[in-house]
C-alpha positions in Angstrom: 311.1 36.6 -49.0 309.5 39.8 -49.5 312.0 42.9 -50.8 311.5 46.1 -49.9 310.4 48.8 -52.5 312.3 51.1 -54.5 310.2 54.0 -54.9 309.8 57.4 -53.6 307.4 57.9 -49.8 307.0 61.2 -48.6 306.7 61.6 -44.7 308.6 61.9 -41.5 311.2 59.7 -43.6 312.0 61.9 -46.1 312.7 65.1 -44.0 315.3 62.5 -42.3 316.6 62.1 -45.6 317.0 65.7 -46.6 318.4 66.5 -43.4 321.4 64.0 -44.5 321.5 65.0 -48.0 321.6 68.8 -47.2 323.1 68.5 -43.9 326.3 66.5 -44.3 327.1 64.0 -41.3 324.7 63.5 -39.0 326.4 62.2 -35.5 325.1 59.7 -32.7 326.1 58.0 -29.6 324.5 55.1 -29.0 324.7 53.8 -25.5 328.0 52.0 -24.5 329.5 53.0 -27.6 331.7 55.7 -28.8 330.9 58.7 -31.3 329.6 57.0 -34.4 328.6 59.1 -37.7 326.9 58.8 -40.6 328.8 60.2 -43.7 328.3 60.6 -47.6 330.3 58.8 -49.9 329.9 59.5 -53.7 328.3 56.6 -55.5 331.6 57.0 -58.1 333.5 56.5 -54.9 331.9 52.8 -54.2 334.0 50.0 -54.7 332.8 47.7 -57.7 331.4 44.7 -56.0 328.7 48.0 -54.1 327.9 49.0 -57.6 327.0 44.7 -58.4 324.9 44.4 -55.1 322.8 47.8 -55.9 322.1 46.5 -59.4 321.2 43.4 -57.8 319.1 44.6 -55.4 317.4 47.1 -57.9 316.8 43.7 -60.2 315.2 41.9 -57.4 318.1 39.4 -56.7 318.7 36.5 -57.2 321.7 37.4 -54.2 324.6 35.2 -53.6 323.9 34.9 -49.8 320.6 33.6 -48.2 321.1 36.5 -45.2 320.5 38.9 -48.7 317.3 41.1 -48.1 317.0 40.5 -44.3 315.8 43.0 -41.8 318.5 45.0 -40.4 317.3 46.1 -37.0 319.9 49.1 -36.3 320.8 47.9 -33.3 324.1 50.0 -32.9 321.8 53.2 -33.4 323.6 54.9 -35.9 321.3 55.2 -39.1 318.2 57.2 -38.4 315.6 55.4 -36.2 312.5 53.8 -37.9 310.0 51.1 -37.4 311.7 47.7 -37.3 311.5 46.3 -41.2 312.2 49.6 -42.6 316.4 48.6 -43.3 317.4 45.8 -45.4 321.0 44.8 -45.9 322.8 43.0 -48.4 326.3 41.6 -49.0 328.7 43.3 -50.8 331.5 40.6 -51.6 334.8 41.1 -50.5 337.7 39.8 -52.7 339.4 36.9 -51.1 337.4 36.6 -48.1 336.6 33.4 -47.0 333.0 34.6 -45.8 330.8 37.1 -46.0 333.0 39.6 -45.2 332.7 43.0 -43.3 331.1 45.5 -46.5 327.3 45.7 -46.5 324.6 47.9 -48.1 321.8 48.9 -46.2 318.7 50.0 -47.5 315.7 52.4 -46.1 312.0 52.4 -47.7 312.7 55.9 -49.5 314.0 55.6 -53.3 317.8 55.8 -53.1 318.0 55.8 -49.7 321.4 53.1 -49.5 323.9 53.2 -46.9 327.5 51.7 -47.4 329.6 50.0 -44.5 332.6 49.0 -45.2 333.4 48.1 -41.4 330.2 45.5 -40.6 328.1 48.2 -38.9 331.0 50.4 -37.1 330.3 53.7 -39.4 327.6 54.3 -42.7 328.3 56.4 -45.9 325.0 57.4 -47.5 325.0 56.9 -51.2 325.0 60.1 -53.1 324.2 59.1 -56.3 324.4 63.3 -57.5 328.3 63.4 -57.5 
C-alpha cells in the first residue's frame, strides 16, 4: 500500500488551505444533507490516541487496522473537493470500543494538512498545529 506524502505542494491546494487556516470555518451543504462545517481544533486540543495515529502515520505505520492509509473519497462533501486519492484516513482508537470506532484522521497531499472527526464523517476539525 502506497502512503501518501508528507511534504509541502504548492497549487490550487494550498490557497484551499490558507483559505481554512486564515479563514476559520469553511461551511457546505452537500446534497440531501444538512449544514455541515469544517472547523479548527488545536492540535493540544486532540485527544491522545489523535496524537498516536499522527505519529504513526508520519512514521509510515505499521497501523493497527488493515482499512489504515485507504483512500477516503469525500463522499459527504464536506472537506474541500480534490481528485479522488488526494484524502487518506486512518483510525484513531477509541477506548473501549469494540471496533473501529467513530474518530478518524484524514489526511490531504499538502504537509500538515490533517482533519480530525470525532463523529465518523458528520463534521472535520482541521489540525492547527500553531496553537
Amino acid at each position: 500500500m502506497r502512503f501518501p506524502p508528507r511534504a509541502a505542494r504548492t497549487g490550487a491546494a494550498a490557497a484551499i488551505l490558507s483559505a481554512l487556516l486564515v479563514g476559520g470555518t469553511v461551511t457546505a451543504t452537500p446534497a440531501g444533507a444538512g449544514t455541515t462545517a469544517v472547523g479548527d481544533i488545536c492540535s493540544s486540543d486532540l485527544p491522545p490516541q489523535a496524537h498516536d495515529t499522527l505519529d504513526l502515520i508520519e512514521q509510515g505505520g505499521p497501523f493497527p487496522f488493515e482499512q489504515d492509509g485507504s483512500v477516503f473519497q469525500n463522499r459527504e462533501g464536506i472537506l474541500p473537493s480534490q481528485s479522488t486519492g488526494y484524502y487518506h484516513e486512518y483510525t484513531v482508537i477509541t477506548p473501549n470500543s469494540p471496533d473501529r470506532g467513530a474518530r478518524r484522521i484524514v489526511t490531504g497531499q499538502e504537509y500538515q494538512e490533517d482533519y480530525y472527526t470525532a463523529d465518523h464523517y458528520a463534521s472535520f476539525d482541521l489540525v492547527d498545529y500553531g496553537c
